[in-house]
Z-matrix of the N, CA and C atoms (Angstrom, degrees):
N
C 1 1.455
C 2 1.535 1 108.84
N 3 1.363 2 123.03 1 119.48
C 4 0.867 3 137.09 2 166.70
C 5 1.901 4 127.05 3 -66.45
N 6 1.302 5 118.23 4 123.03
C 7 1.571 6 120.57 5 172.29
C 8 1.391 7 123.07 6 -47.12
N 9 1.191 8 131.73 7 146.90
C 10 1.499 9 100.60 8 156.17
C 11 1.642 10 93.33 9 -107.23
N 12 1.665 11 86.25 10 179.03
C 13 1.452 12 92.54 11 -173.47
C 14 1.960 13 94.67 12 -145.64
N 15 1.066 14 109.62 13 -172.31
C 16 1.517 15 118.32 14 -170.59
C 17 1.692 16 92.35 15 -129.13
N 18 1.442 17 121.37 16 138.36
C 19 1.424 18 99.19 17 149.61
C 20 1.662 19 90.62 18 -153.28
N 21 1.449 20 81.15 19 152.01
C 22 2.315 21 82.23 20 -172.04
C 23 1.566 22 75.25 21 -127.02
N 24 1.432 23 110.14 22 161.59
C 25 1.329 24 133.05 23 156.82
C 26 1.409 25 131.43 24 -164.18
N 27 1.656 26 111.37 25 141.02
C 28 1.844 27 108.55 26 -163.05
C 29 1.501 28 73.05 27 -129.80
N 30 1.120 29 109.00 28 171.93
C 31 1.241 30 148.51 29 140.39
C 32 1.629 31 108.92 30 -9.20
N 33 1.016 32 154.92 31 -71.18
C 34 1.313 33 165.08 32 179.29
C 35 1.720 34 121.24 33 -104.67
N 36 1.562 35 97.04 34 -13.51
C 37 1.783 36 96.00 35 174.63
C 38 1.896 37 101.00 36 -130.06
N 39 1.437 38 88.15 37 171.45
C 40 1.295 39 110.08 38 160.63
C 41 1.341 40 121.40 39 -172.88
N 42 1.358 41 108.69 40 133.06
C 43 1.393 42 122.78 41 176.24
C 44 1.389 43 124.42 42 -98.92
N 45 1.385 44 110.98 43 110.59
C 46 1.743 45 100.70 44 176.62
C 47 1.846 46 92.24 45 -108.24
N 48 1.357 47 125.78 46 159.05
C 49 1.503 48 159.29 47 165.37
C 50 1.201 49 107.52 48 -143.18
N 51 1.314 50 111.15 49 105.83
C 52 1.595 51 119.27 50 146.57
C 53 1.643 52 140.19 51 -136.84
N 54 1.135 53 164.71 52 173.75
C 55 1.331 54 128.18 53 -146.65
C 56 1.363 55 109.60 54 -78.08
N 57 1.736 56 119.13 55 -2.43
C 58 1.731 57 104.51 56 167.17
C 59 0.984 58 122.89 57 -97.68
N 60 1.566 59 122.49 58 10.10
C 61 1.456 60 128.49 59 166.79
C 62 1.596 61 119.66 60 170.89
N 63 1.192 62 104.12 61 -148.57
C 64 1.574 63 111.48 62 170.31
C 65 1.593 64 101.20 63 -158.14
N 66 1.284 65 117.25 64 129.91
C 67 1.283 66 137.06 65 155.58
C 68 1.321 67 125.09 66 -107.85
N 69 1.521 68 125.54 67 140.04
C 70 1.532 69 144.86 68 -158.66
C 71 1.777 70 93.40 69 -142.96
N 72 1.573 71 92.11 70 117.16
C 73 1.611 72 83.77 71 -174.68
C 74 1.708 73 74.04 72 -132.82
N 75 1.834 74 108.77 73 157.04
C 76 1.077 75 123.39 74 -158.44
C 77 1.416 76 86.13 75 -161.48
N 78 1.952 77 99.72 76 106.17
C 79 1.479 78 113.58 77 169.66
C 80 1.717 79 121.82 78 -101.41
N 81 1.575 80 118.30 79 132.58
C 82 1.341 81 104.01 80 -176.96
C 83 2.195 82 86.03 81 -128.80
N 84 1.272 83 93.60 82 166.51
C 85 1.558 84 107.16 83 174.81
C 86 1.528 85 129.00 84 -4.49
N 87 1.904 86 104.04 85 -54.38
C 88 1.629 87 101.47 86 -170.84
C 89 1.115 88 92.24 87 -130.12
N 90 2.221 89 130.15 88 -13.18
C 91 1.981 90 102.39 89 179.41
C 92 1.760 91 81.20 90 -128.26
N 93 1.256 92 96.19 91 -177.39
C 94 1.630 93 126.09 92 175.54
C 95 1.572 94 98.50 93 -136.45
N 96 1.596 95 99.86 94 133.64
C 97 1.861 96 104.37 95 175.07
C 98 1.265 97 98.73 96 -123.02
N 99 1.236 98 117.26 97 142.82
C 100 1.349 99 151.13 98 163.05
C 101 1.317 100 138.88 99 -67.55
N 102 1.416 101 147.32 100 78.36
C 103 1.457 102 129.57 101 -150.22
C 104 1.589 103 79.54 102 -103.02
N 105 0.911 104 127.21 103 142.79
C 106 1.628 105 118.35 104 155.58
C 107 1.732 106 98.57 105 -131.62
N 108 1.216 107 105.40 106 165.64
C 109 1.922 108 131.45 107 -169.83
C 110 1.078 109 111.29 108 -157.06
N 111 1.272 110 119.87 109 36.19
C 112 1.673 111 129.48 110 172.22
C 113 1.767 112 136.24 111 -84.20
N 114 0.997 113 116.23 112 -177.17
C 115 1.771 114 108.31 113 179.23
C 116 1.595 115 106.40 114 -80.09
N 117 1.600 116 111.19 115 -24.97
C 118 1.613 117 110.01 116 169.18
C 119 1.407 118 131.68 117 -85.58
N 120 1.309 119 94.19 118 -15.69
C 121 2.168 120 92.08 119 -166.88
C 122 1.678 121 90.37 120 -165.97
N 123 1.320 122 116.70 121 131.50
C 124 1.310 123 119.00 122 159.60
C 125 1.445 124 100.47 123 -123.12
N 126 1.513 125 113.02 124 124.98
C 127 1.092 126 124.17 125 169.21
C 128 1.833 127 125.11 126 157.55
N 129 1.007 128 118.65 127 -135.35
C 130 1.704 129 112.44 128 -179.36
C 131 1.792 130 113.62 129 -125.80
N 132 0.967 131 112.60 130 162.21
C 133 1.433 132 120.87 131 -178.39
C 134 1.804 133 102.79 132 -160.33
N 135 1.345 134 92.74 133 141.85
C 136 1.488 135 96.01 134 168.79
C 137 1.543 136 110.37 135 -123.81
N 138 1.629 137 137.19 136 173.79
C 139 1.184 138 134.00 137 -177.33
C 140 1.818 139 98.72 138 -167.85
N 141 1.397 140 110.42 139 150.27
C 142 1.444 141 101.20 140 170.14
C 143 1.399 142 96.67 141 -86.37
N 144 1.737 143 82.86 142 165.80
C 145 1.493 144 117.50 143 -164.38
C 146 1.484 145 114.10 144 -71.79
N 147 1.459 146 146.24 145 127.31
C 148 1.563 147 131.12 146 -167.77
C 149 1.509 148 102.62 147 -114.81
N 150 1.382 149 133.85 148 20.91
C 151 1.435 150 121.31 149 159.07
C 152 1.373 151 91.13 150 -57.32
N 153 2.039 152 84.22 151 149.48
C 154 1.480 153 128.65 152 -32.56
C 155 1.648 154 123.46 153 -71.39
N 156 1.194 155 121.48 154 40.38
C 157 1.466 156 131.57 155 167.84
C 158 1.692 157 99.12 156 -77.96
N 159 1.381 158 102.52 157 145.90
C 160 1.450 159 94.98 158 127.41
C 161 1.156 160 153.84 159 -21.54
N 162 1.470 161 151.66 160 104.52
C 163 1.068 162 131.40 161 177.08
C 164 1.547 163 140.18 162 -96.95
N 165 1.293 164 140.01 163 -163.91
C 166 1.693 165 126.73 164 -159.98
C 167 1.317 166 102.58 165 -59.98
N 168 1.150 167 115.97 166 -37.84
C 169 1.857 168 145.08 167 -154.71
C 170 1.918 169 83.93 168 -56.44
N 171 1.558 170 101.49 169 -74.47
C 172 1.275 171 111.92 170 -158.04
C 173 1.697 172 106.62 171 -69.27
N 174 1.359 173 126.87 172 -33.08
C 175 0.841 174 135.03 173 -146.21
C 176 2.045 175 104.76 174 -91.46
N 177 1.657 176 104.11 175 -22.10
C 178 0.998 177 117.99 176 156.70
C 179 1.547 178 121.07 177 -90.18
N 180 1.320 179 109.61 178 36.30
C 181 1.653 180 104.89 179 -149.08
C 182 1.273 181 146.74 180 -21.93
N 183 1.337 182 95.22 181 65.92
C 184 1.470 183 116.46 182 164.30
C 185 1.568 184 80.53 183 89.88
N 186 1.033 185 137.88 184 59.68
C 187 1.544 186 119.85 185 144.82
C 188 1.623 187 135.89 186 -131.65
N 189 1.043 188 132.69 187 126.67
C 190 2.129 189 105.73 188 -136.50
C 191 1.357 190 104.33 189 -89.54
N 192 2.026 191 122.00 190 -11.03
C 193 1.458 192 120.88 191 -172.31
C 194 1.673 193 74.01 192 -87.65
N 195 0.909 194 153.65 193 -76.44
C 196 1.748 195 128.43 194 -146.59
C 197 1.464 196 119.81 195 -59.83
N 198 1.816 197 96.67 196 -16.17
C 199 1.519 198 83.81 197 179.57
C 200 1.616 199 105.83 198 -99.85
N 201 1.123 200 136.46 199 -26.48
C 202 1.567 201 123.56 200 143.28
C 203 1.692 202 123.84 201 -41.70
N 204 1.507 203 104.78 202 -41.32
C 205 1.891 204 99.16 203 174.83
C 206 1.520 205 86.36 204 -72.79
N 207 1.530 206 158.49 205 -136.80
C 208 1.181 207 162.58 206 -106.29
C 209 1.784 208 100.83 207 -65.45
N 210 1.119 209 116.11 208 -0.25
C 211 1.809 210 93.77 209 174.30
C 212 1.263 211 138.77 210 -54.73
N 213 1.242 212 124.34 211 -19.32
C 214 1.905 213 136.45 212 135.23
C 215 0.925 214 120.51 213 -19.40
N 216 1.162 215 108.25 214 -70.43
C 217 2.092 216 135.16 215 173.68
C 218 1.533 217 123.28 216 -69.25
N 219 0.965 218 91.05 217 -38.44
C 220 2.116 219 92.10 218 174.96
C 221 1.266 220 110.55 219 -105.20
N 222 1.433 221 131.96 220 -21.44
C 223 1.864 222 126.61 221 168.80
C 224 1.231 223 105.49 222 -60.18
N 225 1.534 224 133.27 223 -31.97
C 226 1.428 225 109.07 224 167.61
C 227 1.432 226 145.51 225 -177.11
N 228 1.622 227 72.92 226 91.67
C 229 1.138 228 111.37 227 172.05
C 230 1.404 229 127.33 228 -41.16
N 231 1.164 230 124.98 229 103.33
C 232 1.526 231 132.47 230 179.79
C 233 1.731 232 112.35 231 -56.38
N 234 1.330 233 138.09 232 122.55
C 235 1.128 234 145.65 233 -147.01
C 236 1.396 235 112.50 234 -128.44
N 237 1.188 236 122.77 235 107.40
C 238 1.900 237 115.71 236 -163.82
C 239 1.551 238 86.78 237 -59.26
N 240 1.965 239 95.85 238 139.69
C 241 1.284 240 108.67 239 177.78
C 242 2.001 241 107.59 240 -75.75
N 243 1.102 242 119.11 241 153.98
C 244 1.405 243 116.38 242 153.54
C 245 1.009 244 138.86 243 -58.71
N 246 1.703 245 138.28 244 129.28
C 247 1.197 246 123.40 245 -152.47
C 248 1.683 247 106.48 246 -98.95
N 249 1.739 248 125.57 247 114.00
C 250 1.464 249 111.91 248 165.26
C 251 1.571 250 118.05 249 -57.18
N 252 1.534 251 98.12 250 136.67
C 253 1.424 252 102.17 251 175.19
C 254 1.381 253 114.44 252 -97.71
C-alpha cells in the first residue's frame, strides 16, 4: 500500500505533506530555508542554493524522513565555483 503524499511547487517554494510531516522549503538566489513539522525534527534549516543542480527536495525525492536522515550530507554540498573570464 502505497502513502499518499501532497507536493505543490512554484518557482521559489515547495510544499511536501505526507503522513510523517510537512515540509515548506523557500528558495532565494544564494540559500534555501527549511521549515520542517515532521515525526523527526520540527524546526528550521538552511543550505546553499544548487541551481542548476538538483536540489535536497529532488535529490531526496520528495521524501522529508530521508531528507532529515541525510541532512549532514546533502546541506553541503560543495558546488564547483564559476570560472571569471
Amino acid at each position: 500500500m502505497t502513502s499518499k503524499k501532497l507536493i505543490y511547487e512554484q518557482t521559489m517554494f515547495k510544499l511536501l505533506v505526507d503522513k510523517t510531516g510537512i515540509l515548506l522549503s523557500i528558495t532565494t538566489k544564494s540559500r534555501a530555508y527549511f521549515f520542517f513539522a515532521c515525526t523527526k525534527l520540527f524546526g528550521i534549516r538552511t543550505a546553499p542554493t544548487t541551481d542548476p543542480y538538483p536540489g535536497i527536495v529532488e535529490v531526496c525525492q520528495y521524501e522529508i524522513p530521508r531528507i532529515v536522515q541525510n541532512w549532514s550530507k546533502i546541506a553541503n554540498i560543495k558546488l564547483k565555483e564559476k570560472r571569471r573570464a
